[in-house]
Structure formats: structure tokens, C-alpha cells
C-alpha positions in Angstrom: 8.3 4.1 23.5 9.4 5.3 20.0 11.9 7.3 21.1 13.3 3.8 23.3 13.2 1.9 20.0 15.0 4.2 18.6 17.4 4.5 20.6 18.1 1.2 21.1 18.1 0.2 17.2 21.2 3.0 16.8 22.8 1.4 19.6 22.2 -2.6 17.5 20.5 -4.1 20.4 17.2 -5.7 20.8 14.4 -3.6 21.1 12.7 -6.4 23.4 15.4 -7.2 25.8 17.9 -4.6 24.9 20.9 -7.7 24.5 23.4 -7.0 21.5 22.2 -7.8 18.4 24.6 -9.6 15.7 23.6 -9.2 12.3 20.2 -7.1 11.5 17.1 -6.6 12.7 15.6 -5.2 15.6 15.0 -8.3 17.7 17.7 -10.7 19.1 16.8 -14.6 18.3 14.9 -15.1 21.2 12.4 -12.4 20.9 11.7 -13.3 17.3 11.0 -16.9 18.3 8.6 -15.3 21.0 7.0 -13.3 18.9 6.6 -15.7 16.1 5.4 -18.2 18.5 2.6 -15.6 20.1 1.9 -14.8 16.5 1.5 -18.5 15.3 -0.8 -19.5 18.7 -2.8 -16.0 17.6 -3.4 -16.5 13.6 -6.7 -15.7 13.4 -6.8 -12.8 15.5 -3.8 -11.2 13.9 -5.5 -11.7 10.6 -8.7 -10.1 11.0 -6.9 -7.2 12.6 -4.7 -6.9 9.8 -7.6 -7.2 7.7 -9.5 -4.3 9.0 -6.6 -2.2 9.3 -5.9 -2.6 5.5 -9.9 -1.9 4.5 -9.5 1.0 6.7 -6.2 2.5 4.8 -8.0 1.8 1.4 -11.2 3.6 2.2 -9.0 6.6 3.5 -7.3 6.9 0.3 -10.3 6.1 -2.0 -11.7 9.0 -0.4 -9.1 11.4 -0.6 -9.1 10.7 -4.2 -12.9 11.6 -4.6 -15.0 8.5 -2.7 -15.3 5.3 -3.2 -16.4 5.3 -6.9 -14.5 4.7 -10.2 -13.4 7.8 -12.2 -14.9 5.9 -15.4 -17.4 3.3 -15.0 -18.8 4.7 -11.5 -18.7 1.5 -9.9 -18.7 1.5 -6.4 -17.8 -2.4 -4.7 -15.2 -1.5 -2.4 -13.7 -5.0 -3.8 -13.4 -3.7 -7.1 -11.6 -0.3 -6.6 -7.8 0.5 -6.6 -6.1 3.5 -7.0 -4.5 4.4 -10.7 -1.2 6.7 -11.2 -2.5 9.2 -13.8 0.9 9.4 -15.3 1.1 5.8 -16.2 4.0 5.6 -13.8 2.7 2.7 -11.5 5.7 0.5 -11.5 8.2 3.4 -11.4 6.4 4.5 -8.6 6.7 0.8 -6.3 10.4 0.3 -7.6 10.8 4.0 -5.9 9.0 3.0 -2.5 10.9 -0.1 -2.4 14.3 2.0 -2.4 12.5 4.6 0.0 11.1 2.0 2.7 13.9 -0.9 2.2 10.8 -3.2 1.7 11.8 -6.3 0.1 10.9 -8.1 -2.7 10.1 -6.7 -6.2 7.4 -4.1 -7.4 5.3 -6.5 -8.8 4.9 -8.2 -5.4 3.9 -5.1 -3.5 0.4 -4.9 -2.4 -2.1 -2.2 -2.8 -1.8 -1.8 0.7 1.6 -0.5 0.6 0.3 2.2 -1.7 -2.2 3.4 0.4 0.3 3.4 3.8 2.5 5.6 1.2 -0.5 7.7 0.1 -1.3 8.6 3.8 2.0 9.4 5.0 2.4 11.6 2.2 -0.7 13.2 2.8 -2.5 12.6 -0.5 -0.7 13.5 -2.8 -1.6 14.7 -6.6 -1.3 12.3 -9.4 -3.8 9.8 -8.4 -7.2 8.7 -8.9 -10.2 5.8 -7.9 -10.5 3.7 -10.4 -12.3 -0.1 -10.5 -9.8 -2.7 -11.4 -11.2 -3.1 -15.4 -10.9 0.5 -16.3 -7.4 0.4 -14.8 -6.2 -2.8 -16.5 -7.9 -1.9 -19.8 -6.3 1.8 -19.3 -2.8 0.3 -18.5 -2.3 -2.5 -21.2 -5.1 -1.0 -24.2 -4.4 2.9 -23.6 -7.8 3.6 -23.4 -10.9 2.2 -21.5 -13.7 0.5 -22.8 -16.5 2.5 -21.2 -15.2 5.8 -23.2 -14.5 7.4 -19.7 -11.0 8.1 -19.8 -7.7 7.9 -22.3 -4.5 7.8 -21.9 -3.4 10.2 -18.6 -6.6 12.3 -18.8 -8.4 13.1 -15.5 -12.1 12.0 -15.9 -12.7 14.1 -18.8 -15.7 12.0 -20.9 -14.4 10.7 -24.7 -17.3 10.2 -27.0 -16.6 6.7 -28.3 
């Protein structure tokens, strides 16, 4: 079926009802409205779907970055936890994946769930940690976190206040 899509995207025709497409996209005008419809007449459905499906690409990367537990403060509320570029390079990072996926918008209106999709299909890379979202605000805007955990790009080396 990939392999269909592709092929039929190359050629710029809908990947629904293979007619030529003008303009973008992969679906002609029809399709769209039939899938927007079916999406639409389906909300809630869709929604917790994409709702599990996004829990279940946060705990994969919280775990591949050490569990689901801050670096710092060791809290461990799922709700709570994000992942932290060590090298302070968070918004360099999302400007990069916006180039590298053709998402649209800007990096401030990415999600955390477009960092974890990137994560996994980059297989974890290094640079990255679990942290809860105080310690990574605090570390971020103050250069240092209030818990005396971590400062400035260290790992999870312990600062004496």
C-alpha cells in the first residue's frame, strides 16, 4: 500500500481515486471532503485514538531516556514530564524538524509529540534527557534549577546548593 501511495503521489494524482491532482496534496477535492466528513461524523473516536497513540510515543521516549522520572527532582506524573535538549538547543532543534518534515507552522507551535515521533524514528538519539516541566523551564530561562539537580548542560551530576 506504501509503495501504491508512492507511486501515485510522484505521478500527482490522488492517492484515493488515483484522478489528477492540481495543486498539492495527496488527495483530489473530493476525497478530502470525504475524509473530513468521516472525520467530523467520527470526533470522538479519532480523538481518543490520537490520544493514546501520543501517550504511547511519550512513554517510549521517556523510557529510552532513562524511565519515566525527572533527571532532577525525580518526579514521576507522566503529566509532568517532557524531554530536555541537554545542549540548550531546543528551538534550533524544531526550526530544523520543520525544514526536515515540511511541517508547517513555527517552532513554537510544535508539540511535544512531534519530538518524540522524531526521537523514534531516529532511534534515540544522544543529547536528550527526562525532565519534569519545572526543572526544564527553570533550567531554560534561569540557567540553573532550583532543586540543585542540574546546571547549565550537565547530565544529572548533583550541585550542592
Amino acid at each position: 500500500m506504501a509503495a501504491r501511495r508512492e507511486k501515485l503521489k510522484s505521478e500527482g494524482r490522488c492517492i484515493e481515486c488515483r484522478s489528477p491532482l492540481k495543486g498539492g496534496g495527496t488527495l483530489c477535492l473530493g476525497c478530502k471532503k470525504i475524509h473530513l466528513d468521516r472525520h467530523h461524523a467520527n470526533k470522538e473516536r479519532y480523538g481518543a485514538t490520537s490520544k493514546k497513540r501520543r501517550r504511547e510515543l511519550k512513554l517510549a521516549a521517556l523510557m529510552a531516556y532513562g524511565g519515566p522520572s525527572c533527571a532532577c527532582c525525580k518526579e514521576e506524573h507522566l503529566e509532568f514530564l517532557t524531554i530536555d535538549h541537554i545542549e540548550k538547543n531546543g528551538a534550533e532543534h524544531r526550526r530544523e524538524m520543520l525544514k526536515e518534515k515540511g511541517w508547517k507552522g513555527d517552532e513554537r507551535g510544535m508539540s511535544g509529540s512531534h519530538t518524540y515521533l522524531w526521537l523514534k524514528q531516529n532511534n534515540y538519539p544522544p543529547g536528550f534527557r527526562v525532565l519534569c516541566f519545572n526543572c526544564n523551564f527553570s533550567l531554560g530561562h534561569f540557567g540553573y534549577c532550583p532543586h540543585g539537580g542540574i546546571v547549565g548542560a550537565q547530565q544529572t551530576a548533583l550541585v550542592t546548593p
